[in-house]
N, C-alpha and C positions, 0 to 999 in steps of 0.2 A: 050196774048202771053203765050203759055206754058212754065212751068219751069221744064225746064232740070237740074236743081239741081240731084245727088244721095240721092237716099236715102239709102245707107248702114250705115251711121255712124248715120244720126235718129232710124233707127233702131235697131242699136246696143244700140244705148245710149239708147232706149225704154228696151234693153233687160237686159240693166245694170241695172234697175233701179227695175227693176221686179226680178233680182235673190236676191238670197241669200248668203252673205259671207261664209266660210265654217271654215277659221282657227277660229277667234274668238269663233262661237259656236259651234267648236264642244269643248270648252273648257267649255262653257257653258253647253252643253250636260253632260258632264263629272262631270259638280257639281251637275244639277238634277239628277244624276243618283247614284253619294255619297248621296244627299239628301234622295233618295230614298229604299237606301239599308239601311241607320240609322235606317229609318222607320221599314223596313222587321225584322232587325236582333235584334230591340228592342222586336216587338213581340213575336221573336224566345224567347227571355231571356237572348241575349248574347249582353251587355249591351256596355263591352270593345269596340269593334268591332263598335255597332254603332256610341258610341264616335270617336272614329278613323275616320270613314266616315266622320263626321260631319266636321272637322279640314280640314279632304281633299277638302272636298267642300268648302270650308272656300279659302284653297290656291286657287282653280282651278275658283273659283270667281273672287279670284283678279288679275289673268294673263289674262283674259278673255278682258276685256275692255281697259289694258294695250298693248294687244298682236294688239286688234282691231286699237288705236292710232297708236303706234307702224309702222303697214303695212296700216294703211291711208285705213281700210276697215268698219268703222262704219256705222250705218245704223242704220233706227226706228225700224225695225224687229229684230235686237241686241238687244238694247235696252229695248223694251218690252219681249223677252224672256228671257232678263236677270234676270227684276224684276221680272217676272213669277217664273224662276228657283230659286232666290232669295227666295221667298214665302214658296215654298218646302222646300227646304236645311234649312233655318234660320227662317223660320215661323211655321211649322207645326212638318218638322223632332225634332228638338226639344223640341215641347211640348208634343209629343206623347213620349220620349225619357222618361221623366219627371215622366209623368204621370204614364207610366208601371213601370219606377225603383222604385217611392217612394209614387207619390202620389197617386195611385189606392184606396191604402188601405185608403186612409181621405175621403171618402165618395164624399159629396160635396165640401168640400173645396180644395178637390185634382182636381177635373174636370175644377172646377172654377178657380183656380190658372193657370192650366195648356191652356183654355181659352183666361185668360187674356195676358199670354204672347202671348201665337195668334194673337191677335185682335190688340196687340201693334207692332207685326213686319208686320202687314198687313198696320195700318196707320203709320206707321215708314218710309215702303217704299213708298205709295202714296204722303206724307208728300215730299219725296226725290226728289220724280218723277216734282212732281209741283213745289219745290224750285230750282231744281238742278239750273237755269240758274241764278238764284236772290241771291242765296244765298251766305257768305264768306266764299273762297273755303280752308279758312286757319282753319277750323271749320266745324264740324259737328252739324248739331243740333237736339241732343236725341243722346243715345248709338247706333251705326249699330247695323243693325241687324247680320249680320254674330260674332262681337264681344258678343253678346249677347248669341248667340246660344254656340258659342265656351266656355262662362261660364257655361251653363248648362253643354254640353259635357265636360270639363276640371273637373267638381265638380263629372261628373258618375264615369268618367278613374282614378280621383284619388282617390275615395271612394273605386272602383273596386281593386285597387293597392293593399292598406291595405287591403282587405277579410272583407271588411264593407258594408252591404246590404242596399237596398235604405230605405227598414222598418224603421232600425233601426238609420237613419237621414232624416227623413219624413219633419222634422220641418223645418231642415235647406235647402233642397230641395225646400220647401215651402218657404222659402223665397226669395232663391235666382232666386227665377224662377218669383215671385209678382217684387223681385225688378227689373228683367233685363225685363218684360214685362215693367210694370212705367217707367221704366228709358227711355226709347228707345223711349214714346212720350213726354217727359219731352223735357223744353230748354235749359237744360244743355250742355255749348259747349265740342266738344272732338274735339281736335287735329287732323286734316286729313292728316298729311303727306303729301299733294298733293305738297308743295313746295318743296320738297327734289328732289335737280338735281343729278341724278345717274350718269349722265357726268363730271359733276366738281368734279375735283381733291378732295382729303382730305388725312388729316395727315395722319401719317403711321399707328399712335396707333388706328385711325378706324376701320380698314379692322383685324387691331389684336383682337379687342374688338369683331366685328363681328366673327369674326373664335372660340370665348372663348364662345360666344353664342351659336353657332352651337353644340360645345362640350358639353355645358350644356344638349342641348335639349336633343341630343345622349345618356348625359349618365341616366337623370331623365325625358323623356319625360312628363311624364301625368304631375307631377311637376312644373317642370318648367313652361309649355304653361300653366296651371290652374294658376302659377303666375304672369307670364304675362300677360293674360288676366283680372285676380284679378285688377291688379294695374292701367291697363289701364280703366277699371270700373268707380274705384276711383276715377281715375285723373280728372274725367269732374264735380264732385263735389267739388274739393278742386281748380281748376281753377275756379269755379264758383261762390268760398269765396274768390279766392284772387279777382276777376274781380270786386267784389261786395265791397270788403273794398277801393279797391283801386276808386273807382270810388266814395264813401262816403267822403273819404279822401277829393278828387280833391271838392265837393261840399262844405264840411265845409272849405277848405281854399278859394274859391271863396267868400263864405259869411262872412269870417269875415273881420273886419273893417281893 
């Protein structure tokens, strides 16, 4: 018996399946392309400027996958371009960021520092990629990479601020470039935010608290985000003394008599 079924909606769903969503990446687009420019305007010498890219790709990151949820338009070609674009932006742009403001002049140490955070946002995000479905989504584990990149970029913009050249903090560029590569494959937890319901209500003094923030950014940029980002660093190490004592605690009162 032939089947008289249509086929336009196989079809179609054949042809849904083969495009491409377009809002999501082009916001993706939009962070490889900050990515991109960091890179450019590092070599150029104009150091501010690639910092500033770097943060934009930073935002234009996290609306991307939100925007995708959002209008229910996710897909594995998302995804892999995200980590792709990922790579750029917080893998490379800022090592090479790095490497021309301060660590050029260290010889090998400076190549090799700026390497290593490499190789750390490269298995940072592989790491991501293979946990994402297993892992506790109240938790990151290792520094992101985008928080990472935004410490080097937040340490240029505020150096740049003061009229202080990468030369002449080589050391400290060095290290904080060793520690946000290490840290990022470390199992240190950091806070994901993913539980934060934007829907539900909150007290008044939130949204006031938010708007004080806003104004900070405004009036001290490079500042400000270089201390927020500072502190958000820190905080997966000092979670990971209190997780640590707390949990020593619970075994020595389990053992004793």
């Amino acid at each position: 018996m032939p089947d008289n079924r249509p086929l336009k909606p196989v079809l179609s769903e054949r042809k849904q399946r083969r495009g491409i969503y377009l809002l999501p990446n082009l916001f993706t687009t939009g962070a490889l392309f900050a990515g991109f420019y960091a890179i450019v305007q590092a070599m150029n010498g104009r150091f501010e400027l690639a910092a500033v890219a770097i943060f934009i790709a930073m935002v234009l990151d996290g609306l991307d996958g939100r925007v995708a949820r959002m209008t229910h338009t996710q897909s594995a070609f998302g995804a892999e371009y995200d980590s792709l674009s990922d790579m750029v932006s917080f893998g490379v742009a800022p090592a090479l960021v790095a490497y021309v403001w301060a660590l050029k002049g260290m010889g090998k140490l400076g190549w090799i520092a700026a390497f290593v955070y490499c190789v750390g946002a490269a298995l940072r995000l592989a790491r991501f990629n293979t946990q994402h479905d297993t892992a506790d989504r109240r938790y990151f584990q290792g520094l992101p990479s985008p928080a990472a990149a935004a410490l080097i970029a937040g340490l240029v913009w505020v150096m740049n601020e003061y009229g202080i050249t990468g030369a002449e903090v080589k050391w400290l560029a060095f290290a904080v470039t060793l520690f946000a590569g290490l840290t990022m494959v470390s199992n240190i937890p950091y806070y994901s935010g993913k539980e934060i319901n934007l829907r539900r209500s909150v007290p008044f003094v939130v949204v006031f608290l938010i708007a004080m923030a806003f104004v900070l950014i405004a009036y001290k940029p490079p500042q400000v985000l270089f201390g927020i980002v500072a502190l958000y660093a820190l905080s997966g190490y000092a979670t990971w003394v209190w997780k640590t004592l707390r949990r020593d605690r619970k075994r020595t009162k389990s053992l004793a008599p």
